[in-house]
PAKE-460583 format. One record per atom (N, C-alpha, C, O): residue in one letter; chain; atom name; x negated, y negated, z; residue number from 1. Coordinates in nm, 3 decimals, always signed. Example, Ala and Ser with C-alpha at 12.3 -4.5 7.8 and 13.67 -1.06 7.14 Angstrom:
// PAKE-460583
res,chain,atom,u,v,w,n
A,A,N,-1.319,+0.569,+0.780,1
A,A,CA,-1.230,+0.450,+0.780,1
A,A,C,-1.320,+0.330,+0.780,1
A,A,O,-1.424,+0.332,+0.846,1
S,A,N,-1.285,+0.225,+0.708,2
S,A,CA,-1.367,+0.106,+0.714,2
S,A,C,-1.290,-0.003,+0.787,2
S,A,O,-1.341,-0.114,+0.804,2
//
This chain:
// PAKE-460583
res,chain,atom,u,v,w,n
X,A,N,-0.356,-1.382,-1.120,1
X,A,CA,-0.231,-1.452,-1.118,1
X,A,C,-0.141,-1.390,-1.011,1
X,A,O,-0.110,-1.272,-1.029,1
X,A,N,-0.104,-1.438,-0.926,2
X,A,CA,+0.001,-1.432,-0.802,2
X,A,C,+0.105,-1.427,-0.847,2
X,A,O,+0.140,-1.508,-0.932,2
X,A,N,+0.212,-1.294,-0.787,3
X,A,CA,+0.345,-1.304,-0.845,3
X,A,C,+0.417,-1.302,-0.716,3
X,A,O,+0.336,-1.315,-0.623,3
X,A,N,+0.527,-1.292,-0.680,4
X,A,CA,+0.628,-1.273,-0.568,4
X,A,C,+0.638,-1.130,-0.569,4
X,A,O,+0.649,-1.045,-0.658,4
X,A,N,+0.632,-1.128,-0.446,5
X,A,CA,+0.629,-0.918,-0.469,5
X,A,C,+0.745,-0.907,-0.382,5
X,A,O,+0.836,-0.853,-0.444,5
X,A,N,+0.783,-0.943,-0.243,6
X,A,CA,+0.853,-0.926,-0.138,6
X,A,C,+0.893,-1.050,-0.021,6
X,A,O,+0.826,-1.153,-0.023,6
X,A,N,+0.983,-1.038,+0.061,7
X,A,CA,+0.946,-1.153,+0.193,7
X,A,C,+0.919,-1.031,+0.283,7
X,A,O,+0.949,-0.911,+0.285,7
X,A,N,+0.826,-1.148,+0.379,8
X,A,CA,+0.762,-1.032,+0.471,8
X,A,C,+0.816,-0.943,+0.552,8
X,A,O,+0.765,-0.838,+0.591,8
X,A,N,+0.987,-1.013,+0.593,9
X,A,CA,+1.089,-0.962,+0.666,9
X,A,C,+1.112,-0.862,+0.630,9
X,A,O,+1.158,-0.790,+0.718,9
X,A,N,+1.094,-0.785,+0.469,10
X,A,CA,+1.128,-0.675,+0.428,10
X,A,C,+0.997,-0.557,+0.461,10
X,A,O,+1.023,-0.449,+0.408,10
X,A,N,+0.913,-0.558,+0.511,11
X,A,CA,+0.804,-0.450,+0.612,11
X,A,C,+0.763,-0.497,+0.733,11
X,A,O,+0.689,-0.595,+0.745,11
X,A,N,+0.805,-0.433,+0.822,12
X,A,CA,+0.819,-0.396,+0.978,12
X,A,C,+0.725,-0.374,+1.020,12
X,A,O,+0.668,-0.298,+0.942,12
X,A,N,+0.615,-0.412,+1.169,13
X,A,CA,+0.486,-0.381,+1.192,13
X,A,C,+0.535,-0.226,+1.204,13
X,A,O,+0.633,-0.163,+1.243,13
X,A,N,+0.411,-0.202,+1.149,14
X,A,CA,+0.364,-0.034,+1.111,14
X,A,C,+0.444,+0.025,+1.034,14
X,A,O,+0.456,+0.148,+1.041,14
X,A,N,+0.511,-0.043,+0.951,15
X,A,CA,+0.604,+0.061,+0.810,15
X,A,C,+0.495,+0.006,+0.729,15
X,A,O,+0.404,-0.069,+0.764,15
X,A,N,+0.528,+0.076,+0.580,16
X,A,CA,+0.498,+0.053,+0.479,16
X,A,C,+0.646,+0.071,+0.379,16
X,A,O,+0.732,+0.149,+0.418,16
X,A,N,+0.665,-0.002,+0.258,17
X,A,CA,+0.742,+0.016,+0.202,17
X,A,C,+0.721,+0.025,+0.051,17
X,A,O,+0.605,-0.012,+0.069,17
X,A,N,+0.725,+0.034,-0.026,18
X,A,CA,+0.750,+0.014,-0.214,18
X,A,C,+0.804,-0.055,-0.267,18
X,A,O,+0.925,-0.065,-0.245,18
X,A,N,+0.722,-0.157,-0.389,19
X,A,CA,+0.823,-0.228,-0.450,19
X,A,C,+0.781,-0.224,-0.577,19
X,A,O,+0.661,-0.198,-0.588,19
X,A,N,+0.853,-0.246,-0.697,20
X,A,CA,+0.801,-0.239,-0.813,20
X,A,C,+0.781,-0.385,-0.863,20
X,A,O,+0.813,-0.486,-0.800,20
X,A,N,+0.734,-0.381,-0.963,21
X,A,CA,+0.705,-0.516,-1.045,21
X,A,C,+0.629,-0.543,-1.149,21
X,A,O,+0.509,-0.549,-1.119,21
X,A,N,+0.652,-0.562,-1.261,22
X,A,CA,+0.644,-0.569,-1.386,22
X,A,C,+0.547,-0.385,-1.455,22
X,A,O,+0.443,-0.348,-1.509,22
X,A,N,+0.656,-0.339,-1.410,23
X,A,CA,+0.663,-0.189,-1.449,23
X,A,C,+0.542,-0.125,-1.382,23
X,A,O,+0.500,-0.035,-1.455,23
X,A,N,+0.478,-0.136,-1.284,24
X,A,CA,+0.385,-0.109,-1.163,24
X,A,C,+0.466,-0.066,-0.988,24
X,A,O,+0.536,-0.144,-0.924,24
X,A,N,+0.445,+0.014,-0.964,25
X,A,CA,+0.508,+0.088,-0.809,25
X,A,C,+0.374,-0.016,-0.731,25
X,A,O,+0.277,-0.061,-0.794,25
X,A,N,+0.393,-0.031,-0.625,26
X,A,CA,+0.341,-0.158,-0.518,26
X,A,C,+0.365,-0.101,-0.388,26
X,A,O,+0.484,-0.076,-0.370,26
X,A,N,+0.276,-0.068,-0.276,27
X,A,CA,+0.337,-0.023,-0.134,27
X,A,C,+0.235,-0.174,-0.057,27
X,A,O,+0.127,-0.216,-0.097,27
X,A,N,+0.293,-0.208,+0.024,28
X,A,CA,+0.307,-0.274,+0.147,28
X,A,C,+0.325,-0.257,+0.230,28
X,A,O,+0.444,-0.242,+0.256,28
X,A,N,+0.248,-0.248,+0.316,29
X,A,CA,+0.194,-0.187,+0.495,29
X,A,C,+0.167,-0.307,+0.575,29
X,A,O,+0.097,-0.403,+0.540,29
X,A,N,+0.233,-0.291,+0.695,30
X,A,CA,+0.233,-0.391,+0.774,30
X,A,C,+0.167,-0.336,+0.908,30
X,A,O,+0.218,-0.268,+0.997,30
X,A,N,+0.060,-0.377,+0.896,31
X,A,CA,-0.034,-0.351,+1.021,31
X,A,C,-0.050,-0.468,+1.117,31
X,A,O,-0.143,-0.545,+1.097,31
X,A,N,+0.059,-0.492,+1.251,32
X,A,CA,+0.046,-0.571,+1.298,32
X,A,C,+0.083,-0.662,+1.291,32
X,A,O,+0.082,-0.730,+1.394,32
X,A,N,+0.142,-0.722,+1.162,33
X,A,CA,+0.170,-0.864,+1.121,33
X,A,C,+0.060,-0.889,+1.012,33
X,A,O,+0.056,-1.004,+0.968,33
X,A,N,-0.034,-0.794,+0.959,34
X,A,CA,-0.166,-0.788,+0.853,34
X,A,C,-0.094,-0.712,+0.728,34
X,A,O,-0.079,-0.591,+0.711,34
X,A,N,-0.062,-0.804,+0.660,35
X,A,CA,+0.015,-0.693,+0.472,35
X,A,C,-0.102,-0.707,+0.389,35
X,A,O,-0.171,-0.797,+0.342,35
X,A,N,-0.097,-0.571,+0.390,36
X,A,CA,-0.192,-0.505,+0.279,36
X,A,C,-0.108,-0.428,+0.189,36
X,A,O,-0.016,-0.355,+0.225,36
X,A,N,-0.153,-0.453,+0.044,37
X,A,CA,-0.088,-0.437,-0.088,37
X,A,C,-0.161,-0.328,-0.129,37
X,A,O,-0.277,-0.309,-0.095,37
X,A,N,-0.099,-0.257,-0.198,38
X,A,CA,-0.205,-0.106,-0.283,38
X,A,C,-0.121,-0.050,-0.382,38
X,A,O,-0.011,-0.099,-0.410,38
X,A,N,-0.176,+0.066,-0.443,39
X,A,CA,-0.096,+0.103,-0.562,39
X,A,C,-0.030,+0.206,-0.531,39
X,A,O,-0.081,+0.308,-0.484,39
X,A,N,+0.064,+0.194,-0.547,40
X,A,CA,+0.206,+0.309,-0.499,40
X,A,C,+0.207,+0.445,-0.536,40
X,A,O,+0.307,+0.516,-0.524,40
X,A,N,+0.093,+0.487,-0.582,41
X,A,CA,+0.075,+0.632,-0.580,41
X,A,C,-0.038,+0.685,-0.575,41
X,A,O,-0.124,+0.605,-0.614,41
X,A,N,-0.094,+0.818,-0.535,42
X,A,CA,-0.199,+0.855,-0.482,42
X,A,C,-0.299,+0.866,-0.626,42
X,A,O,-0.256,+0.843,-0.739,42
X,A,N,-0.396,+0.894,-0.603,43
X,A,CA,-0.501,+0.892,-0.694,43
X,A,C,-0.533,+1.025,-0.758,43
X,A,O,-0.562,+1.036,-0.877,43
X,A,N,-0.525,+1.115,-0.681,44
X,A,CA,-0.471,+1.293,-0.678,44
X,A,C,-0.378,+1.323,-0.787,44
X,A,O,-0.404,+1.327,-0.908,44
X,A,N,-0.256,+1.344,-0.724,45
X,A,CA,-0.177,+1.351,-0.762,45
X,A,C,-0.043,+1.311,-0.829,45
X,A,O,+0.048,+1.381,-0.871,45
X,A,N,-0.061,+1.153,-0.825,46
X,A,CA,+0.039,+1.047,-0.786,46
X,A,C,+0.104,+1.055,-0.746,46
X,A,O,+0.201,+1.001,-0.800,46
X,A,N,+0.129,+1.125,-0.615,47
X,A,CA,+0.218,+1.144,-0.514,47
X,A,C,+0.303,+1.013,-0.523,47
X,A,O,+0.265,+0.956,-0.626,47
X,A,N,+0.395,+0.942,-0.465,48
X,A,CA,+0.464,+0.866,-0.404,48
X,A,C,+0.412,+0.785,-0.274,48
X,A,O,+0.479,+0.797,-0.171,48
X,A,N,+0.344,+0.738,-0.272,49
X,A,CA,+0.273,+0.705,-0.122,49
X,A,C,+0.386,+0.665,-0.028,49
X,A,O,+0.382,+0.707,+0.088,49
X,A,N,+0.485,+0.588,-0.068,50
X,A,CA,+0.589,+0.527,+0.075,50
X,A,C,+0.632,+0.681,+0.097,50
X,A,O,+0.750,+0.650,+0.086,50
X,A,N,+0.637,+0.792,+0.113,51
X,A,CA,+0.649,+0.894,+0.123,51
X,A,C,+0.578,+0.940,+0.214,51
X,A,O,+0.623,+1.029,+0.286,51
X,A,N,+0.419,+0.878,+0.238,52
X,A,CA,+0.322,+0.929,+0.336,52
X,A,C,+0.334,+0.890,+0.465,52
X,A,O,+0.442,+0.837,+0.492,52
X,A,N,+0.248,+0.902,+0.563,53
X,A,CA,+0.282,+0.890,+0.691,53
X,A,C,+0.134,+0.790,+0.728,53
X,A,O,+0.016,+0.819,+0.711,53
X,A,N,+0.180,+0.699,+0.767,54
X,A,CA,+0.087,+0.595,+0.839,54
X,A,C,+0.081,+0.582,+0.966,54
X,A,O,+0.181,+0.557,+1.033,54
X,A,N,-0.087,+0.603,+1.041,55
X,A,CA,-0.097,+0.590,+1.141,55
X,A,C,-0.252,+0.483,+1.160,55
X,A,O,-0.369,+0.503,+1.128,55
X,A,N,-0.189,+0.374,+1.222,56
X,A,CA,-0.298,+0.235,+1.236,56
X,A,C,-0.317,+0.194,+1.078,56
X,A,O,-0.248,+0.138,+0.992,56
X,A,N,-0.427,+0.243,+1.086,57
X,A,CA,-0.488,+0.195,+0.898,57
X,A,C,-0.556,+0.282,+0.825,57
X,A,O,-0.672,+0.273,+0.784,57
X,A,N,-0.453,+0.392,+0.806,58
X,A,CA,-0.495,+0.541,+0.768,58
X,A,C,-0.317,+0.614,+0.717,58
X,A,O,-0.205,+0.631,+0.766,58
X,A,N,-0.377,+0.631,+0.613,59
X,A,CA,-0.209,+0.629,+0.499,59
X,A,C,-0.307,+0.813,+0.479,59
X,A,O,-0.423,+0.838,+0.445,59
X,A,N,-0.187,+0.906,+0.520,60
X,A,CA,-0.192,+1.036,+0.448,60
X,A,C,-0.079,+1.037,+0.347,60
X,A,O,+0.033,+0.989,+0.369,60
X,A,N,-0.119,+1.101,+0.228,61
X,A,CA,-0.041,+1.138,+0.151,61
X,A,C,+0.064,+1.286,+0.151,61
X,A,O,+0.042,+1.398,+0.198,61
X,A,N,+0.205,+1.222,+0.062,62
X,A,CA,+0.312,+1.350,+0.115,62
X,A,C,+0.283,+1.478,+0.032,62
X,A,O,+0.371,+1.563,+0.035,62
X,A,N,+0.157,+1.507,-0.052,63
X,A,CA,+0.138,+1.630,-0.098,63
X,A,C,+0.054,+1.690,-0.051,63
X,A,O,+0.070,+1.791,+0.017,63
X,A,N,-0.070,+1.631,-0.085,64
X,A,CA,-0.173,+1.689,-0.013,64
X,A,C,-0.267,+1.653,+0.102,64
X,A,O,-0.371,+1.707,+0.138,64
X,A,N,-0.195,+1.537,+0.152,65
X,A,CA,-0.248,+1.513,+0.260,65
X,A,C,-0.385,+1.406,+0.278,65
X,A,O,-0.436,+1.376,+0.386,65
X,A,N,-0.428,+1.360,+0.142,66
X,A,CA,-0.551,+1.251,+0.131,66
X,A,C,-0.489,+1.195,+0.231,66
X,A,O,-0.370,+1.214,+0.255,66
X,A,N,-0.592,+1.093,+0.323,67
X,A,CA,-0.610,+1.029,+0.388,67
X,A,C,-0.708,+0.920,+0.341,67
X,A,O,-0.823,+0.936,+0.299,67
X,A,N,-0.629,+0.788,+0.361,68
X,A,CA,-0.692,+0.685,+0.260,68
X,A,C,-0.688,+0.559,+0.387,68
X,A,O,-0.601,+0.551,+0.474,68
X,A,N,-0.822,+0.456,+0.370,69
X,A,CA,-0.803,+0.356,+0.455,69
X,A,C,-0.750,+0.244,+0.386,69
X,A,O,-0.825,+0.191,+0.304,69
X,A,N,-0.625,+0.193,+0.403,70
X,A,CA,-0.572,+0.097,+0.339,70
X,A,C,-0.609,-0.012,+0.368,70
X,A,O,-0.529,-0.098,+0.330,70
X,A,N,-0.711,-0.058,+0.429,71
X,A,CA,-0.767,-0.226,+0.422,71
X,A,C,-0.846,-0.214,+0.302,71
X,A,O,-0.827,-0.294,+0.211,71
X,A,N,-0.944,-0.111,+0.290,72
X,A,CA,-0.999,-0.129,+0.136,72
X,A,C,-0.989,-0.040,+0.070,72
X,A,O,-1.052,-0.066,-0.032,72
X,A,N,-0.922,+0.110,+0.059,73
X,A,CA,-0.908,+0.179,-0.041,73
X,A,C,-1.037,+0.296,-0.014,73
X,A,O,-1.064,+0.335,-0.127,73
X,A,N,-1.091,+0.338,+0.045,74
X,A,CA,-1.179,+0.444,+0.046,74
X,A,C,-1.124,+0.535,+0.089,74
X,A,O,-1.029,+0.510,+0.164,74
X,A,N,-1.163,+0.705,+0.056,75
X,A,CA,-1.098,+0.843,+0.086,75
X,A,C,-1.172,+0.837,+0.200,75
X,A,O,-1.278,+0.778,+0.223,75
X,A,N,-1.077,+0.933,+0.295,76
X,A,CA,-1.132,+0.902,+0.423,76
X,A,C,-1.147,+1.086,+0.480,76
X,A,O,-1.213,+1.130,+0.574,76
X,A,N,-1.041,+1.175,+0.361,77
X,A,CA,-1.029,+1.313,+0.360,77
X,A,C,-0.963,+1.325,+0.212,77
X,A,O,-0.860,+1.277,+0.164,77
X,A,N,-1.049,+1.395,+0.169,78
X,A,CA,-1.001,+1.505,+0.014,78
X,A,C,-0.816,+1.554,+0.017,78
X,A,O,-0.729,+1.545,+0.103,78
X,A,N,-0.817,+1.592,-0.085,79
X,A,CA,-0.837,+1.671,-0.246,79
X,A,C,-0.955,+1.519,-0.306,79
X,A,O,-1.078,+1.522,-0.295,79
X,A,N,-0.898,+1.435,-0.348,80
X,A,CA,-0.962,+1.335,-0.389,80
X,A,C,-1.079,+1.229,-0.383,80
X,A,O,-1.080,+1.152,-0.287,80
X,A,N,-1.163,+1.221,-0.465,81
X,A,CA,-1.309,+1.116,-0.440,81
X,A,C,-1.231,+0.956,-0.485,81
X,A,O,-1.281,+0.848,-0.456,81
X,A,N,-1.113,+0.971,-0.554,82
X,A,CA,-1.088,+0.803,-0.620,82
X,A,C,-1.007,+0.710,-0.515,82
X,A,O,-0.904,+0.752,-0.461,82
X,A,N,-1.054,+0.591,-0.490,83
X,A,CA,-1.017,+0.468,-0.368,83
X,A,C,-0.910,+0.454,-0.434,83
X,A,O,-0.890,+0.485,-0.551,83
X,A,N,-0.827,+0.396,-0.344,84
X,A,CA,-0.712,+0.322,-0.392,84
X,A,C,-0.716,+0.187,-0.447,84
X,A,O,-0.784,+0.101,-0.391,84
X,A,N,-0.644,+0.161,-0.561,85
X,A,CA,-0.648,+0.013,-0.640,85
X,A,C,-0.583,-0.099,-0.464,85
X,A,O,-0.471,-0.086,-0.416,85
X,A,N,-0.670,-0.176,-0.419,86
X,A,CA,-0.621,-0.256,-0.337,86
X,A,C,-0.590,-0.404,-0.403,86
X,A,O,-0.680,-0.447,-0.475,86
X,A,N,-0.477,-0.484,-0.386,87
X,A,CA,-0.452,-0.565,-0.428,87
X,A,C,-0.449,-0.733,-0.340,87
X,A,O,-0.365,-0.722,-0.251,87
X,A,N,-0.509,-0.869,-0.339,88
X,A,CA,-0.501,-0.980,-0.302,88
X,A,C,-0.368,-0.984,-0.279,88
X,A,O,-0.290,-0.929,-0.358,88
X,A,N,-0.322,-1.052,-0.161,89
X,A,CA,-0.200,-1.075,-0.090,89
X,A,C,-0.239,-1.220,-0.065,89
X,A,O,-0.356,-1.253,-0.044,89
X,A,N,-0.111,-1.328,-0.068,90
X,A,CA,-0.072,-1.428,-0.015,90
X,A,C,+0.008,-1.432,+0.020,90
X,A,O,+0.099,-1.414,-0.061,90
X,A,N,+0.049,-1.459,+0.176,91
X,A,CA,+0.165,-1.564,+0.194,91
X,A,C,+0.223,-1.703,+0.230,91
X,A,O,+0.167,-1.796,+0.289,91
X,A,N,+0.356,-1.695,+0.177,92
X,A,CA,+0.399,-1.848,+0.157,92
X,A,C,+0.552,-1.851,+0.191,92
X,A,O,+0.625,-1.769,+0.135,92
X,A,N,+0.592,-1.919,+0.258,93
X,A,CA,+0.707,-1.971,+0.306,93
X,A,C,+0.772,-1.835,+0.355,93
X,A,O,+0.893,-1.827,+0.336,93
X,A,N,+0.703,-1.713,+0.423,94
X,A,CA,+0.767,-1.618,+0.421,94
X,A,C,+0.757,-1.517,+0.320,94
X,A,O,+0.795,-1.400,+0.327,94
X,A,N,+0.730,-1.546,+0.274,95
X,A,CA,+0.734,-1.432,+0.124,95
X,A,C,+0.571,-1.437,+0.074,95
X,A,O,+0.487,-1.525,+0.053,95
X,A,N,+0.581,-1.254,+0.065,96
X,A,CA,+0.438,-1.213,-0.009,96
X,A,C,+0.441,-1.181,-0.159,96
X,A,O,+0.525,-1.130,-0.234,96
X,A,N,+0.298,-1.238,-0.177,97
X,A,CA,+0.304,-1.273,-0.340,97
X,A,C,+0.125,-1.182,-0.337,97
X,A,O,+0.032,-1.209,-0.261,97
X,A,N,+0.128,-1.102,-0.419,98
X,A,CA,+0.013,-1.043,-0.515,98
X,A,C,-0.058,-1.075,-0.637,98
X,A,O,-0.005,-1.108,-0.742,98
X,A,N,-0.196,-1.060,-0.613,99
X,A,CA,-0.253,-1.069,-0.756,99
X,A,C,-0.259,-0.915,-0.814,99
X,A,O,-0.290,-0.801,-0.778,99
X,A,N,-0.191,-1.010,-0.963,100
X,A,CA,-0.195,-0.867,-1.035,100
X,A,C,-0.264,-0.930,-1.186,100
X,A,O,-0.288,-0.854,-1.279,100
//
């Protein structure tokens, strides 16, 4: 089921940002004009991910530094073996909507 998560105007090519929704943290990365949805905290530690530093399509985290590929969620560098929950994105009239 697709909900409204954001409009796209609200992530900038190459930010990522956070949003919550129905008591779930949500980050959104804008690669290019490409939004990819994931779960807003690390798998480790639950760091905070909009906290981390993104470079192309490679999200490090602000504690320990996992390095995760955000098109599908695989560790790309430790502490951690667990992928990130990646989530279905649509958009529509401007605005991105997730399956959750």
């Amino acid at each position: 089921m697709y909900q409204r998560l954001c409009d796209v105007m609200d992530v900038s090519p190459g930010e990522m940002k956070q949003f919550d929704l129905n008591e779930r943290e949500f980050l959104v990365a804008n690669i290019a004009g490409q939004f990819y949805c994931l779960e807003g905290r690390c798998t480790h530690a639950r760091a905070p991910l909009f906290e981390g530093e993104l470079a192309g399509n490679v999200l490090a985290g602000p504690w320990h530094y996992t390095q995760f590929n955000i098109i599908d969620g695989p560790v790309l560098r430790g502490p951690t073996k667990r992928p990130l929950r990646i989530y279905r994105t649509m958009m529509k009239e401007g605005q991105i909507f997730v399956d959750i």
